[in-house]
C-alpha positions in Angstrom: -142.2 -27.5 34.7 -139.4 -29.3 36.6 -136.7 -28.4 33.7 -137.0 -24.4 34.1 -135.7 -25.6 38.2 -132.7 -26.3 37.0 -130.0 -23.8 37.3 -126.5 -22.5 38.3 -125.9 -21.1 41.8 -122.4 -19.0 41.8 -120.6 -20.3 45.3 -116.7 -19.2 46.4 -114.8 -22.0 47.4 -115.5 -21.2 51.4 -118.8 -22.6 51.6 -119.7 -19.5 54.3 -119.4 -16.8 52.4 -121.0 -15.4 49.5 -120.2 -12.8 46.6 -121.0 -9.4 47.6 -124.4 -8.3 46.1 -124.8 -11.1 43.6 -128.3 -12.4 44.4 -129.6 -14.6 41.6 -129.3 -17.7 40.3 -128.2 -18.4 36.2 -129.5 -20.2 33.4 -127.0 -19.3 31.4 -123.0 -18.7 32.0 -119.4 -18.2 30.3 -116.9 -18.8 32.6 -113.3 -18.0 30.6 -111.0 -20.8 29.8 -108.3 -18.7 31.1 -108.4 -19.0 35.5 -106.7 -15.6 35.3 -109.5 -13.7 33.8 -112.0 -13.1 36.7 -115.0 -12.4 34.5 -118.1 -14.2 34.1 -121.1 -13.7 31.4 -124.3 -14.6 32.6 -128.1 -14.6 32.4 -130.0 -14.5 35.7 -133.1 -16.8 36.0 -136.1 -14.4 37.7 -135.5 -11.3 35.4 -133.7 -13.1 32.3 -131.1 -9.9 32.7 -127.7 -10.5 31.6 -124.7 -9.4 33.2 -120.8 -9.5 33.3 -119.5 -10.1 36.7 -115.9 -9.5 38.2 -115.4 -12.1 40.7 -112.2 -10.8 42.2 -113.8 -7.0 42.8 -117.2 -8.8 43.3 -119.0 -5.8 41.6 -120.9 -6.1 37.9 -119.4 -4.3 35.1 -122.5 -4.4 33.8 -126.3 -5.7 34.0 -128.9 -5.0 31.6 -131.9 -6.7 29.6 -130.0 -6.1 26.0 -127.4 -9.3 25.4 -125.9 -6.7 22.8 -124.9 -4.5 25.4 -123.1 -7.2 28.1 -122.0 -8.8 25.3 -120.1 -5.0 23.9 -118.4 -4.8 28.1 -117.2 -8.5 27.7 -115.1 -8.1 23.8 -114.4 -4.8 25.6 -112.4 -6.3 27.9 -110.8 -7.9 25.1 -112.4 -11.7 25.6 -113.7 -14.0 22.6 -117.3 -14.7 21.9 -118.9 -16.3 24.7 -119.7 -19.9 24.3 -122.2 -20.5 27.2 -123.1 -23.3 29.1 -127.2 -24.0 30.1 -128.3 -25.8 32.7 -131.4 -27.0 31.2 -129.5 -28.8 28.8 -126.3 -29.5 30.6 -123.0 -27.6 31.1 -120.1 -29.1 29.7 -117.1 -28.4 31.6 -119.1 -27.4 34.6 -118.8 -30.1 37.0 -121.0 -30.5 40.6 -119.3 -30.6 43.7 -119.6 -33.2 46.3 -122.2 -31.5 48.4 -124.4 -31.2 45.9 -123.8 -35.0 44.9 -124.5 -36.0 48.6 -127.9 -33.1 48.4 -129.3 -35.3 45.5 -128.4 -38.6 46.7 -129.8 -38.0 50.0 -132.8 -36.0 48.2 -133.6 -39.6 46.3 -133.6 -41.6 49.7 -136.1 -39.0 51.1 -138.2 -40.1 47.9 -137.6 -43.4 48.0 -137.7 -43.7 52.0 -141.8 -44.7 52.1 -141.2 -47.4 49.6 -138.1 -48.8 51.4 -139.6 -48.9 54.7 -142.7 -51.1 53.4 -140.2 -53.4 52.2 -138.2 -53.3 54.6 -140.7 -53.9 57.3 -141.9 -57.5 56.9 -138.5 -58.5 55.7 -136.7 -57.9 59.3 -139.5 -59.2 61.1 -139.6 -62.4 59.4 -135.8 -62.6 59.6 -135.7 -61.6 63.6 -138.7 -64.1 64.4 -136.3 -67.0 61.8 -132.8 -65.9 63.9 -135.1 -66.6 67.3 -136.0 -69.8 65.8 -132.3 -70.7 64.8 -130.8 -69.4 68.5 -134.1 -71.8 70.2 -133.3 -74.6 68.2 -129.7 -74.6 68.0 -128.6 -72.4 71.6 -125.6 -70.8 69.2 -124.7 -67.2 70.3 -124.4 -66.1 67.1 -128.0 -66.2 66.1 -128.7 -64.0 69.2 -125.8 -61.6 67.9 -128.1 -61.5 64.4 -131.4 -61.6 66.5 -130.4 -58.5 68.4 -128.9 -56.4 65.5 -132.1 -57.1 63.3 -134.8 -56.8 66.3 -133.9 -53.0 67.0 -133.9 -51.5 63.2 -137.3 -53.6 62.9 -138.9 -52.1 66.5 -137.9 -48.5 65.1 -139.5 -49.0 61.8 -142.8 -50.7 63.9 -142.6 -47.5 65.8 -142.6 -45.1 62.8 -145.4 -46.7 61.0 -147.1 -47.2 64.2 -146.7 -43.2 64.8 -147.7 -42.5 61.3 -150.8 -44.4 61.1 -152.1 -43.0 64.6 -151.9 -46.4 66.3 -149.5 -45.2 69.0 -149.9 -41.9 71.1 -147.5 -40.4 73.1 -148.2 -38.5 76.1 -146.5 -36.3 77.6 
């Protein structure tokens, strides 16, 4: 089911570099309303444990199956009932960050890429062959100019489907 995908990855800041020995991703997480505080309360996704996680020391104060338990180390350290955010059903104040923006745009032109290319196809051939026909007719250098800049997206795209479909083979 596509909705148990959805989840939260924990990522510092610098993209390179991960937190020491945290190795799942959440379905569930507290962050504090105070930046101060460097504790999170969370629920992992592959073995639903929960844990409280110090992000400054980058060690967990605690990890266990029983939300009772995490739940007695977080008012421990003398923080409110956690109010938690869920990815299957959105996390307000959680915002994404631009990569992952560009990963899902870019992730919707790979789906969408087939569909564009068929219509995409016949339109700049029948646009080259009309700019020909304009530049023939009327000898303006501007109609070459268009002629050229549509005639080398529409031989790439002849290639491709050419490729895909078998009808071209290329030797070494």
């Amino acid at each position: 089911m596509i909705l148990e995908s959805i989840v939260f990855i924990l990522i510092k800041k610098n993209k390179y570099q991960s937190f020491k020995s945290f190795n799942c991703s959440l379905k569930k997480i507290n962050v504090p309303t105070d930046e101060k505080i460097p504790l999170i309360f969370a629920q992992c996704c592959k073995n639903n444990k929960w844990l409280v996680y110090n992000l400054q020391t980058e060690q967990y104060l605690i990890q266990t199956d029983n939300y009772e338990e995490a739940l007695n180390v977080w008012k421990w350290n003398r923080l409110k009932e956690p109010e938690f955010a869920d990815a299957i059903n959105g996390a307000k104040g959680l915002y994404k960050t631009w990569e992952s923006r560009i990963e899902d745009w870019a992730w919707t032109v790979l789906l969408w890429l087939p569909l564009l290319v068929i219509i995409a196809l016949p339109l700049l051939t029948i646009f080259t062959l009309l700019f020909a026909i304009k530049f023939y007719r009327t000898q303006k250098t501007k109609y070459v100019l268009f002629f050229i800049s549509l005639l080398i997206p529409s031989v790439f795209l002849w290639f491709l489907v050419m490729r895909f479909f078998g009808f071209s083979v290329m030797r070494p």
